[in-house]
C-alpha positions, 0 to 999 in steps of 0.5 A, a space after each residue: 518933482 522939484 529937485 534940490 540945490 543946496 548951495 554955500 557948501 564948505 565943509 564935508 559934514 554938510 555935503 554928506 548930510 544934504 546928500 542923505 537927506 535927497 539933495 540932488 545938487 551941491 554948490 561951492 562958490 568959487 568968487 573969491 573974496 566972498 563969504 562962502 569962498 572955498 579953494 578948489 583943492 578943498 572942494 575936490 576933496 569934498 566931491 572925493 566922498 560924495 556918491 555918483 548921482 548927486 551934481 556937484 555945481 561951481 559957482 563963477 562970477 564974471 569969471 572967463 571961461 579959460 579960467 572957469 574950464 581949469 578951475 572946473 578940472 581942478 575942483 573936479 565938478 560936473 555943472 558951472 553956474 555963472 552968477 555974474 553978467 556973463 556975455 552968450 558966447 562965454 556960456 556957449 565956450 564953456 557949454 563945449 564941456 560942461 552944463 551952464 546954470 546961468 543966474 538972473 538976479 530980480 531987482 523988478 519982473 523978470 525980463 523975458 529975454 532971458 529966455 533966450 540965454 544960452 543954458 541947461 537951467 535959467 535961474 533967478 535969484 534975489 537983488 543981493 545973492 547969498 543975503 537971503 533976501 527975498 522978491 515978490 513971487 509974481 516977479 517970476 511970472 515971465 520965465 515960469 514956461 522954461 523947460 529947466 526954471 530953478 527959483 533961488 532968493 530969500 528961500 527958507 522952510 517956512 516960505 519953500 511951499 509957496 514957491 513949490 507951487 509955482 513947479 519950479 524945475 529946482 530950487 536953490 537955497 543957501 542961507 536959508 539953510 545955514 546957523 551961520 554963513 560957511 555952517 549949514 543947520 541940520 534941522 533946516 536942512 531936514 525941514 528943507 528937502 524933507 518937504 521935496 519929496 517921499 524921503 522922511 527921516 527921523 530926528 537924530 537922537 
């Protein structure tokens, strides 16, 4: 079964709601200066109130792995995604403590030298991560053999079935799912990961 990430969290409501509806990971950007930003206290306070099984995942760019590592401890989160052009030995220092997602953003066909990145997930994204722009599907043809492949760009409820098809190991979404940047919509939310997996429940009201 492809499981879920849902990404740009900032606010406690979200987290509690994604997490009730079947999401197995929750991402916080921690790239300062961009929309989703949130300050590592805010986030730990956050992962405070979640339950034991679902990933808490923090977002770097370009970000040395020193810094990523005090970070990480800081926020309290389990999995670092680096979503910038992070070298091999940056994910090989930081993978001494923690999984590394590492994220290859598709601006043509995917390059089938990414697979030899050093990570626990190889995901892609689209040319403007977080725009909800999205790229061709056949882009993704070179990597659709990895083990551990999540598909993030442009993902909504209406276009999810077609990627789902491709049996990603995750998918990763953000905008997709959002009333505005920073607000997450609960009826996406639920058309979202209602379509993941047996979990279905009502309409609240």
């Amino acid at each position: 079964m492809t499981k879920a990430k849902i990404c740009g969290i900032t606010r406690i409501e979200d987290a509690r709601l994604a997490e009730g509806l079947g999401a197995w990971a929750l991402g916080f950007i921690l790239a300062p200066g961009t929309k989703r930003y949130l300050e590592p206290s805010s986030i730990r306070s956050i992962v405070a109130e979640l339950g034991p099984f679902i990933s808490s995942v923090g977002v770097f760019v370009d970000t040395p792995p020193e810094q990523v590592l005090q970070t990480m401890q800081r926020a309290r989160l389990s999995v670092v995604q680096l979503h910038g052009s992070e070298p091999p030995e940056w994910a090989e220092a930081i993978r001494r403590h923690y999984p590394v997602i590492k994220v290859f953003k598709l601006t043509a066909p995917a390059n089938p030298a990414w697979l030899g990145y050093p990570c626990d997930g190889l995901m892609v994204d689209g040319a403007v991560p977080g725009s909800g722009q999205a790229y061709p599907l056949e882009w993704l043809s070179p990597l659709l053999r990895h083990p551990r492949l999540i598909v993030a760009g442009g993902l909504t409820p209406e276009n999810l079935q077609a990627v789902l098809r491709l049996n990603p190991y995750a998918v990763d979404v953000s905008s997709g799912v959002e009333a505005a940047p920073r607000l997450k919509d609960p009826a996406k939310l639920r058309q979202f990961l209602g379509q993941l997996g047996p979990l279905s429940l009502p309409e609240p009201g």
